[in-house]
PyMOL Python script that loads the backbone (N, CA, C, O; Angstrom):
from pymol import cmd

cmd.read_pdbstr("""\
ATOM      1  N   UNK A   1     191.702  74.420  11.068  1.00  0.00           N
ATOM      2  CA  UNK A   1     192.842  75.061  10.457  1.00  0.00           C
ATOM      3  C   UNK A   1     193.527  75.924  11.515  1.00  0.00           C
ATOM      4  O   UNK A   1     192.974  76.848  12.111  1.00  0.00           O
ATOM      5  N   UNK A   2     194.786  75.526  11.682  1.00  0.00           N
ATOM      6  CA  UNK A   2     195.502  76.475  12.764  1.00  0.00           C
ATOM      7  C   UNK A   2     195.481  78.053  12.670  1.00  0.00           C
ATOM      8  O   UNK A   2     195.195  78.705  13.674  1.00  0.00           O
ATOM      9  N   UNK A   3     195.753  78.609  11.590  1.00  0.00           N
ATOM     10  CA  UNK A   3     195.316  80.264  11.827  1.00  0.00           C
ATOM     11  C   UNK A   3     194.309  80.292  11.753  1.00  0.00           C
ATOM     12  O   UNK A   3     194.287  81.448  11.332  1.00  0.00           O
ATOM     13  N   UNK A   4     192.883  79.916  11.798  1.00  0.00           N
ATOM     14  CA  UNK A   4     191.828  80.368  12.487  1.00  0.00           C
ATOM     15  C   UNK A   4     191.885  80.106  13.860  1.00  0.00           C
ATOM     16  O   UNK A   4     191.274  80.745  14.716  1.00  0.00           O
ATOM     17  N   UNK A   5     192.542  79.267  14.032  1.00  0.00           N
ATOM     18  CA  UNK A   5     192.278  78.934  15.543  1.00  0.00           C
ATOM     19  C   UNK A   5     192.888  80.373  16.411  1.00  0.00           C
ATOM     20  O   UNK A   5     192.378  81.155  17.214  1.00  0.00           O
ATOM     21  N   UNK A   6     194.293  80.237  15.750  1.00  0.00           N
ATOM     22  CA  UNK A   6     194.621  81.522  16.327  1.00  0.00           C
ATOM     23  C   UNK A   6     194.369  82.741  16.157  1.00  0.00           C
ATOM     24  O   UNK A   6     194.567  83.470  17.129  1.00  0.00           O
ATOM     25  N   UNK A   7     193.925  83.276  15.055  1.00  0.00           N
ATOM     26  CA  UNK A   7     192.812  84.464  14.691  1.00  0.00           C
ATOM     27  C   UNK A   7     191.995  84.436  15.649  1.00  0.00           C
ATOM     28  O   UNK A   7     192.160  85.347  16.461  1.00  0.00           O
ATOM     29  N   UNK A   8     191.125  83.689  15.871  1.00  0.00           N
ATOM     30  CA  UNK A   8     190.282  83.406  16.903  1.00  0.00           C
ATOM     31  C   UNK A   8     190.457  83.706  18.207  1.00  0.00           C
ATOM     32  O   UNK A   8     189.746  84.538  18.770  1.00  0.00           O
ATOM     33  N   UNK A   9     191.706  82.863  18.982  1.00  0.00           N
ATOM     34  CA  UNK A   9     192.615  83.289  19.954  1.00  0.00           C
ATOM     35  C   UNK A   9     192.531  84.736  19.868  1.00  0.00           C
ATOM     36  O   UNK A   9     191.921  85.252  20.805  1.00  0.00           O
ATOM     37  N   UNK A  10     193.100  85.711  18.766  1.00  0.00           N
ATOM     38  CA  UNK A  10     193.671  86.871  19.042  1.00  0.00           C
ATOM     39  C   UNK A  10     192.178  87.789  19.308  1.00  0.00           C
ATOM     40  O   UNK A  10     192.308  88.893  19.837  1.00  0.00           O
ATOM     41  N   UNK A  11     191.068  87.410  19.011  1.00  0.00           N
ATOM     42  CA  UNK A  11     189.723  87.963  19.151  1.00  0.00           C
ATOM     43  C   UNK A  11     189.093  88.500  18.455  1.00  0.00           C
ATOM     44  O   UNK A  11     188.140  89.264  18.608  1.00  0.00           O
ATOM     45  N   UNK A  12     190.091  87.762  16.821  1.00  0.00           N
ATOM     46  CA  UNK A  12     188.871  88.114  15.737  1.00  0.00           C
ATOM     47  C   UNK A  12     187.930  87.456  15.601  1.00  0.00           C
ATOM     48  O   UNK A  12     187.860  86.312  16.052  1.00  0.00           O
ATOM     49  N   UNK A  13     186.683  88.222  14.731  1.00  0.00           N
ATOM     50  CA  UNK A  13     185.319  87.412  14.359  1.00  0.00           C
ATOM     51  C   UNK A  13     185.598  87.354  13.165  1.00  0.00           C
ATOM     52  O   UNK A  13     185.941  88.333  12.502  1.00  0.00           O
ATOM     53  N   UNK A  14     185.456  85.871  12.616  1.00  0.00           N
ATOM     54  CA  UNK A  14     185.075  85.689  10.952  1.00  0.00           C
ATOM     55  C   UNK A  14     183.642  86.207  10.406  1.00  0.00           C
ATOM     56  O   UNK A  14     182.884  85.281  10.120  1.00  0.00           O
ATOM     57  N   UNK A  15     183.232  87.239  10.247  1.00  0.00           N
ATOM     58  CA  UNK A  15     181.950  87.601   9.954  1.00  0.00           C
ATOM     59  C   UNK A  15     181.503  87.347   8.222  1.00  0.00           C
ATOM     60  O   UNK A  15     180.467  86.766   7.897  1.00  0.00           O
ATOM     61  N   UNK A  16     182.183  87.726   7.554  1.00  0.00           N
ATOM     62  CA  UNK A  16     182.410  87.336   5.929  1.00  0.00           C
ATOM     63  C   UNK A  16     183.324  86.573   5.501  1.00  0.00           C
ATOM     64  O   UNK A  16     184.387  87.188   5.583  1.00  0.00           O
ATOM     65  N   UNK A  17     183.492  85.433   5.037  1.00  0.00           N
ATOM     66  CA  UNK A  17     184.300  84.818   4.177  1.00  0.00           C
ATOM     67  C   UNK A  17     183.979  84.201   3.149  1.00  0.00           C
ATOM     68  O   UNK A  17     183.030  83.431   3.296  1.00  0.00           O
ATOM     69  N   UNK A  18     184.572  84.279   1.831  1.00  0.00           N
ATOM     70  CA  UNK A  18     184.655  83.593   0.462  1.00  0.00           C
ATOM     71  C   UNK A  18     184.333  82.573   1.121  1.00  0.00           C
ATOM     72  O   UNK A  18     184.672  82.221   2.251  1.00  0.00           O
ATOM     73  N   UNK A  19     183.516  82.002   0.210  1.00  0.00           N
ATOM     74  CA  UNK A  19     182.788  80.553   0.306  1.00  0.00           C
ATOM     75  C   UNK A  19     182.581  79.879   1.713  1.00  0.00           C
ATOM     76  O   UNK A  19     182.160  78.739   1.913  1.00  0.00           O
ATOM     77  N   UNK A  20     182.941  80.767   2.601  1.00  0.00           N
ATOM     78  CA  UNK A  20     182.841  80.458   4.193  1.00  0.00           C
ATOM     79  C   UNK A  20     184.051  79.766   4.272  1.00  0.00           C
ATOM     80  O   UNK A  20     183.801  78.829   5.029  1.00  0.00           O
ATOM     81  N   UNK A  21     185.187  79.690   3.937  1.00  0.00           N
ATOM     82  CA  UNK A  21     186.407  79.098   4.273  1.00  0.00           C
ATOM     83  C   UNK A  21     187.903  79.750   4.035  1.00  0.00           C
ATOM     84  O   UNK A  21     188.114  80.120   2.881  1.00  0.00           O
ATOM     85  N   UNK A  22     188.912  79.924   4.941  1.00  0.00           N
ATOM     86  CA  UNK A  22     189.699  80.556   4.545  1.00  0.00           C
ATOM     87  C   UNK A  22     191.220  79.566   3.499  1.00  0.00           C
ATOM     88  O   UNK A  22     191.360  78.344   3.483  1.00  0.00           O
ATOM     89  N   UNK A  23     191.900  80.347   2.945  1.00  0.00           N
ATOM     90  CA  UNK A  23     192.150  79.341   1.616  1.00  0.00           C
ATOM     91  C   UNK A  23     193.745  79.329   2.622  1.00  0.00           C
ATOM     92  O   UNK A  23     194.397  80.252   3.109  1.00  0.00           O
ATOM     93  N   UNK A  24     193.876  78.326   2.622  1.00  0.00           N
ATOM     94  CA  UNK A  24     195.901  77.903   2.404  1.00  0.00           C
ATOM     95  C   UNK A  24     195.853  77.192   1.677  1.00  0.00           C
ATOM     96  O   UNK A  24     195.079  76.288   1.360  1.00  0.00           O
ATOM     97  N   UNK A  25     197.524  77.931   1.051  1.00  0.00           N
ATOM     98  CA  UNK A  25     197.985  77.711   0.141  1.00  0.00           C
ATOM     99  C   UNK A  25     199.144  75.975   0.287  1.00  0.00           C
ATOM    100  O   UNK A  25     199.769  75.687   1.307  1.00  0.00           O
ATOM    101  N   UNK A  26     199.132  75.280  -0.756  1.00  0.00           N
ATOM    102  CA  UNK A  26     200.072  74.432  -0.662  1.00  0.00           C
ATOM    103  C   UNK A  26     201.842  75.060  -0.296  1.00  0.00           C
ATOM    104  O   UNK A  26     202.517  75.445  -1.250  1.00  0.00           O
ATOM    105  N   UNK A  27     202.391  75.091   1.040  1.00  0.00           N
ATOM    106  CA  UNK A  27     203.381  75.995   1.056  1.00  0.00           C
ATOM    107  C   UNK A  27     204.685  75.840   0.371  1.00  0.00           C
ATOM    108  O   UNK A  27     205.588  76.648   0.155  1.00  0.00           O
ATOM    109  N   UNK A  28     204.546  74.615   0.093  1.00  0.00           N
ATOM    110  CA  UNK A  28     205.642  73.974  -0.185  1.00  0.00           C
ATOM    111  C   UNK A  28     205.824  73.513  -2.036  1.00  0.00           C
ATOM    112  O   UNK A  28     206.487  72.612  -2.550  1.00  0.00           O
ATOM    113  N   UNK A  29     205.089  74.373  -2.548  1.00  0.00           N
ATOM    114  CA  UNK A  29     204.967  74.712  -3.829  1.00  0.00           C
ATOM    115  C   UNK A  29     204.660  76.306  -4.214  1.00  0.00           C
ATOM    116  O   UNK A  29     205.377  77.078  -4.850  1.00  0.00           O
ATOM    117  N   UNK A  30     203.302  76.547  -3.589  1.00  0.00           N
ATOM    118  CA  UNK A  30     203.027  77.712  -4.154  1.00  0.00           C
ATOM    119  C   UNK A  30     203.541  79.015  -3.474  1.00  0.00           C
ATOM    120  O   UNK A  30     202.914  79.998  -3.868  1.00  0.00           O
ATOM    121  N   UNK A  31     204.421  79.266  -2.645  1.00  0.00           N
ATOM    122  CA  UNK A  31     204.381  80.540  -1.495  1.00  0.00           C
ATOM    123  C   UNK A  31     205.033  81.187  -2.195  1.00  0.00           C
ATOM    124  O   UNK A  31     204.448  82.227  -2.496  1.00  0.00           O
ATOM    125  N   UNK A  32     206.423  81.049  -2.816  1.00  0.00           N
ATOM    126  CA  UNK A  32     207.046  82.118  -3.671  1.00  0.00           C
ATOM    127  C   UNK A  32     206.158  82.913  -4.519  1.00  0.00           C
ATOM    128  O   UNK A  32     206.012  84.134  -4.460  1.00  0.00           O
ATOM    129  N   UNK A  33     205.510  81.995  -5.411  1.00  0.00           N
ATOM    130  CA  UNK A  33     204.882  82.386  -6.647  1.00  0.00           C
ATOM    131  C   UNK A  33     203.458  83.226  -6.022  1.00  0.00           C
ATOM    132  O   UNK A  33     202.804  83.912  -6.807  1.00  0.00           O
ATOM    133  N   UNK A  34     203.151  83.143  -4.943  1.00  0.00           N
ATOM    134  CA  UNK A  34     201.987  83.558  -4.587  1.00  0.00           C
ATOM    135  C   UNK A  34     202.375  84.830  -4.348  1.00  0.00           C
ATOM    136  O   UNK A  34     201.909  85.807  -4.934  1.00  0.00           O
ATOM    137  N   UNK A  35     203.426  84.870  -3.294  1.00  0.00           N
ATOM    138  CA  UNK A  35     203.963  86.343  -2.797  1.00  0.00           C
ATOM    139  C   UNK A  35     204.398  87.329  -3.988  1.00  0.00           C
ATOM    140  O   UNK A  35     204.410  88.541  -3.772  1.00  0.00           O
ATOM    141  N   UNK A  36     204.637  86.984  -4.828  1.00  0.00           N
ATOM    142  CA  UNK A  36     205.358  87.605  -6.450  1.00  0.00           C
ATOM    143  C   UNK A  36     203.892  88.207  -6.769  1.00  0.00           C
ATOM    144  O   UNK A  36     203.519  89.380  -6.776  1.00  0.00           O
ATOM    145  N   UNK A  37     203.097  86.856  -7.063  1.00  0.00           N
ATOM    146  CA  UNK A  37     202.029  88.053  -7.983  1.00  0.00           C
ATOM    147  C   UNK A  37     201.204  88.859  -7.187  1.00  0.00           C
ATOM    148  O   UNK A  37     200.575  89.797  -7.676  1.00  0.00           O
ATOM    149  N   UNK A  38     201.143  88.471  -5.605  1.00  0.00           N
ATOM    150  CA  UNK A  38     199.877  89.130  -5.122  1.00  0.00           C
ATOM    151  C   UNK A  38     200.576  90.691  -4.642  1.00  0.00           C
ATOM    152  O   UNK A  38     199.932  91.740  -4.689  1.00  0.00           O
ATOM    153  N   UNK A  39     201.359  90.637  -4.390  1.00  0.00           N
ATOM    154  CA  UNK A  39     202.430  91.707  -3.176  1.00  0.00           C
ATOM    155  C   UNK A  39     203.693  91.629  -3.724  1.00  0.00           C
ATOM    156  O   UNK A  39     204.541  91.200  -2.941  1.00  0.00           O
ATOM    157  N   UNK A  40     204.199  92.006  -5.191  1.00  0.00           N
ATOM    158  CA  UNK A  40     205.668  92.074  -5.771  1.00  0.00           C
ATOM    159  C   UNK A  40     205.988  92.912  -4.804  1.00  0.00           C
ATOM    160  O   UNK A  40     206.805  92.411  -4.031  1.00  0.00           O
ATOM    161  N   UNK A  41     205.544  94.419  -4.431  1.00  0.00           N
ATOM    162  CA  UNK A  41     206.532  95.239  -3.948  1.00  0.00           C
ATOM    163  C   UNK A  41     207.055  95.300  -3.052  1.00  0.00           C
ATOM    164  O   UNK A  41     207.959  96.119  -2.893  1.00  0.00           O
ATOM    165  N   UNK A  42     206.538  94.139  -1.792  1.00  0.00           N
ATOM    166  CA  UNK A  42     206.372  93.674  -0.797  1.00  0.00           C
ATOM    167  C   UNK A  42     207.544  92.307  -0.228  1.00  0.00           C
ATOM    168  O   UNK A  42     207.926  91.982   0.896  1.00  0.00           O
ATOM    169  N   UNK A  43     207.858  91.732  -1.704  1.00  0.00           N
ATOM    170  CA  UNK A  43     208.344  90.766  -2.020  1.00  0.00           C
ATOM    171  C   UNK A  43     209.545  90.143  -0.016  1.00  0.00           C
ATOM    172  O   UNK A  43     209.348  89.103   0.612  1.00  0.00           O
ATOM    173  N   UNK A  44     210.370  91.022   0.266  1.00  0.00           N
ATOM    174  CA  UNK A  44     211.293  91.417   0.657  1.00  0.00           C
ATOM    175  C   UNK A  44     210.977  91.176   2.192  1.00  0.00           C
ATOM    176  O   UNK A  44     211.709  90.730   3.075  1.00  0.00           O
ATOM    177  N   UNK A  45     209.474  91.670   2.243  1.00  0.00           N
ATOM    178  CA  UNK A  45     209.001  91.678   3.545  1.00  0.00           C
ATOM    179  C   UNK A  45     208.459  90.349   4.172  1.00  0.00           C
ATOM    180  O   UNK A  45     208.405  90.185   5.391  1.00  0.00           O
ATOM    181  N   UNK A  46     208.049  89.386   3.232  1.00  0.00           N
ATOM    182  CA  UNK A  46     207.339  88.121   3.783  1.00  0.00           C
ATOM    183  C   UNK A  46     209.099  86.813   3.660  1.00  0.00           C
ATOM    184  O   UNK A  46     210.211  86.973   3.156  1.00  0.00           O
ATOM    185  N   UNK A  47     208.396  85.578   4.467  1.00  0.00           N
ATOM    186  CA  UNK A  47     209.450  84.887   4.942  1.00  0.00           C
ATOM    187  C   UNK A  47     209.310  84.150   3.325  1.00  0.00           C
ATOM    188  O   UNK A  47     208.460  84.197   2.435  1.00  0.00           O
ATOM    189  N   UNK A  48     210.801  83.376   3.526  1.00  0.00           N
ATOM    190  CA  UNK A  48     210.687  82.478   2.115  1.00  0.00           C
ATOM    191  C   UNK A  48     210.211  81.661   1.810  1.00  0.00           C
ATOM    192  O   UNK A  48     209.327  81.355   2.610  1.00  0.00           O
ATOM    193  N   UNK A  49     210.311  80.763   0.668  1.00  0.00           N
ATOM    194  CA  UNK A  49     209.599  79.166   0.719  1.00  0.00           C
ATOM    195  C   UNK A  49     210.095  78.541   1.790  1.00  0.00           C
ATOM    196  O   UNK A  49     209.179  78.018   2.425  1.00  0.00           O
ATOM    197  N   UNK A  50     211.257  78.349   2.318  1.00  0.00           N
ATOM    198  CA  UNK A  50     212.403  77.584   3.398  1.00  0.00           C
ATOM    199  C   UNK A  50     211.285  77.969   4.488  1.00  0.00           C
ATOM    200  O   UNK A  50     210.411  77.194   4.875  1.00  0.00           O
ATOM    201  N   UNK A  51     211.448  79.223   4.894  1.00  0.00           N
ATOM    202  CA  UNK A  51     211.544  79.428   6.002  1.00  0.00           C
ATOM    203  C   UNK A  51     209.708  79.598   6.318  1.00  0.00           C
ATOM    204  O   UNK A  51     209.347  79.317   7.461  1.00  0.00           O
ATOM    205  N   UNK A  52     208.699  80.019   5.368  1.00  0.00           N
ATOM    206  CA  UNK A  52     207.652  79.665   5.579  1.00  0.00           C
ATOM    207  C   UNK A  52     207.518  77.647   5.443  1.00  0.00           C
ATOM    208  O   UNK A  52     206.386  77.271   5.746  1.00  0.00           O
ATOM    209  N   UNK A  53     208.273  76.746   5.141  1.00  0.00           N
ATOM    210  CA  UNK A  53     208.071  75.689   5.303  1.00  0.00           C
ATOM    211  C   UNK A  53     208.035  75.189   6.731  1.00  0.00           C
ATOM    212  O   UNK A  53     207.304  74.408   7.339  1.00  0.00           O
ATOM    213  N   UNK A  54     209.328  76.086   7.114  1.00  0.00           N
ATOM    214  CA  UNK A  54     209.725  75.690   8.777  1.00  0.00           C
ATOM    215  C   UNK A  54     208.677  76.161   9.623  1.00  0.00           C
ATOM    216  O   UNK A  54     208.088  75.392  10.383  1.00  0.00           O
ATOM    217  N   UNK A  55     208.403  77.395   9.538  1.00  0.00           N
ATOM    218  CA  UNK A  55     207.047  77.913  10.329  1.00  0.00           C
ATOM    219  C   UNK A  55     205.953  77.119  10.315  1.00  0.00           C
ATOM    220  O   UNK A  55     205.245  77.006  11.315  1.00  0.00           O
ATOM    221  N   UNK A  56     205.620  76.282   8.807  1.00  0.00           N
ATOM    222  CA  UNK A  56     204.609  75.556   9.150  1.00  0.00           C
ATOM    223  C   UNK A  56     204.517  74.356   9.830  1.00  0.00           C
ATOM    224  O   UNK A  56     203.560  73.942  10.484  1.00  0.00           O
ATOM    225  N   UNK A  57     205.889  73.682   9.568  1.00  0.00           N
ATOM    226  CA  UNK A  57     206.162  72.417  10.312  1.00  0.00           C
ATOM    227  C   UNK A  57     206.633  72.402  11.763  1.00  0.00           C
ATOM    228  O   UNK A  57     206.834  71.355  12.379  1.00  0.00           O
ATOM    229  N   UNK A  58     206.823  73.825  12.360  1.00  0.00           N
ATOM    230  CA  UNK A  58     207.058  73.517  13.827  1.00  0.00           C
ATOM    231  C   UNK A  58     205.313  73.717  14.586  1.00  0.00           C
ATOM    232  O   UNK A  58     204.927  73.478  15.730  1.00  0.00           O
ATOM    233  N   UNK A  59     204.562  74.255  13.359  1.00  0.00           N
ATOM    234  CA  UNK A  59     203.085  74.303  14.193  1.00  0.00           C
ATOM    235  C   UNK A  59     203.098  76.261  14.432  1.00  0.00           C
ATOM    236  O   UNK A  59     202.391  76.577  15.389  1.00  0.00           O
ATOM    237  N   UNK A  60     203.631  77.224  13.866  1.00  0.00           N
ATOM    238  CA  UNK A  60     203.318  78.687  13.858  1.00  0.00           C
ATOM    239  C   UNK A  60     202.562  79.182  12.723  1.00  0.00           C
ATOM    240  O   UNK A  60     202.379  78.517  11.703  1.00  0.00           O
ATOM    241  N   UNK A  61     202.211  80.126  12.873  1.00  0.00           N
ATOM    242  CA  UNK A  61     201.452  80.892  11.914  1.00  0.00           C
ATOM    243  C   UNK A  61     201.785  81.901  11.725  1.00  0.00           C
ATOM    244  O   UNK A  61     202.168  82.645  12.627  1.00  0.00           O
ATOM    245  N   UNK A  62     201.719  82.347  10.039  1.00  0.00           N
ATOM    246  CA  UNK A  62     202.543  83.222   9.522  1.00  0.00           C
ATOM    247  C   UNK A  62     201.558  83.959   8.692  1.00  0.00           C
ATOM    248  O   UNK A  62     201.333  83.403   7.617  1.00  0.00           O
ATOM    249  N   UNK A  63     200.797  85.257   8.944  1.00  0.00           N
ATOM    250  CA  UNK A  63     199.835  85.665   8.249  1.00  0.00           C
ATOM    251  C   UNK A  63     199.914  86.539   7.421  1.00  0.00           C
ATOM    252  O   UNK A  63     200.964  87.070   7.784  1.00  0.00           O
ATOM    253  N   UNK A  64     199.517  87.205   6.392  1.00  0.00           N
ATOM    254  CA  UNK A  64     199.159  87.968   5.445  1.00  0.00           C
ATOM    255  C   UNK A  64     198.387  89.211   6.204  1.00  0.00           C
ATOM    256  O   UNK A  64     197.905  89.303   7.332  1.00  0.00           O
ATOM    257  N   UNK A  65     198.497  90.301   4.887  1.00  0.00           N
ATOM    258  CA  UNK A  65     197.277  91.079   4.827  1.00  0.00           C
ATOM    259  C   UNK A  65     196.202  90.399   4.546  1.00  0.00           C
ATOM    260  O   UNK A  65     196.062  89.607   3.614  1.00  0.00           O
ATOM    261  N   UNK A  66     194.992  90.874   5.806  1.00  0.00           N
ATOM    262  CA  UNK A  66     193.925  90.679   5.724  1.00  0.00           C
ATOM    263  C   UNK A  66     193.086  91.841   5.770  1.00  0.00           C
ATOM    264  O   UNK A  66     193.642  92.914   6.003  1.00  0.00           O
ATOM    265  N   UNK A  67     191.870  91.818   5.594  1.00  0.00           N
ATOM    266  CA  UNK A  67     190.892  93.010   6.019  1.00  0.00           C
ATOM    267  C   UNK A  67     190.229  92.781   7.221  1.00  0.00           C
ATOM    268  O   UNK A  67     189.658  91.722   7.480  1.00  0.00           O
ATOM    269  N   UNK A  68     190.296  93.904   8.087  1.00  0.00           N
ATOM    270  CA  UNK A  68     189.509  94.024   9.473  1.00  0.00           C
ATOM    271  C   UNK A  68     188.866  95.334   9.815  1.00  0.00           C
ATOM    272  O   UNK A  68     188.904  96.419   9.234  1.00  0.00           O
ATOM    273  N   UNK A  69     188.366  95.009  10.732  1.00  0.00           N
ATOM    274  CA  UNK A  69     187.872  96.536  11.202  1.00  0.00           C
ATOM    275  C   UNK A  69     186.775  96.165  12.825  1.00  0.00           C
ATOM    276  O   UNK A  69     186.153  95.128  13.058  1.00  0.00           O
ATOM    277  N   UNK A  70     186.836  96.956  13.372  1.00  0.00           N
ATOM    278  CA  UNK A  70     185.941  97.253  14.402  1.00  0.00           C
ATOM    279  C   UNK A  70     184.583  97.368  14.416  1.00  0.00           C
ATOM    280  O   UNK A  70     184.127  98.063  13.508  1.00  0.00           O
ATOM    281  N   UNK A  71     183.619  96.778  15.360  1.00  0.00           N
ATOM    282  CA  UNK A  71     182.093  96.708  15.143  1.00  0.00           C
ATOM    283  C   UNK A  71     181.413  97.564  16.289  1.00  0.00           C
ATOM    284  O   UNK A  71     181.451  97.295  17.490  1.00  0.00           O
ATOM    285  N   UNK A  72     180.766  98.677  15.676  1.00  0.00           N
ATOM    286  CA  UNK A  72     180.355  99.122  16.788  1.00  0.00           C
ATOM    287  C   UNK A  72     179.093  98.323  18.019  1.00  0.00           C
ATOM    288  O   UNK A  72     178.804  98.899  19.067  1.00  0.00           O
TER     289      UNK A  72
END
""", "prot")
cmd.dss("prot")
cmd.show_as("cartoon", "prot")
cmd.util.cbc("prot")
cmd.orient("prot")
């Protein structure tokens, strides 16, 4: 999956994940409706269905809030 790859790249560790896999979404159906219920207030700040379509089809990655933190 390309954003792990690049997560990876950037020098994160996957140490915990749901079911050991990270989820994408079908973009080209679900991204509006996803961004609405998860992050309404937010709405404004993430790219659109269009334009998260284009991001995915030129091969970029377009990420979310995630949780991180530092290991001592």
């Amino acid at each position: 999956m390309r954003a792990v790859q690049v997560l990876r790249h950037m020098g994160m560790v996957f140490v915990d994940l749901v079911d050991g896999k990270v989820i994408q979404l079908d973009h080209e159906k679900w991204w509006d409706e996803y961004v609405m219920v998860n992050f309404p207030e937010h709405y404004a700040f993430y790219p659109s269905q269009d334009q998260i379509h284009s991001i995915v089809n030129e091969g970029l990655v377009c990420h979310g809030p995630f949780a991180g933190w530092d290991r001592e």
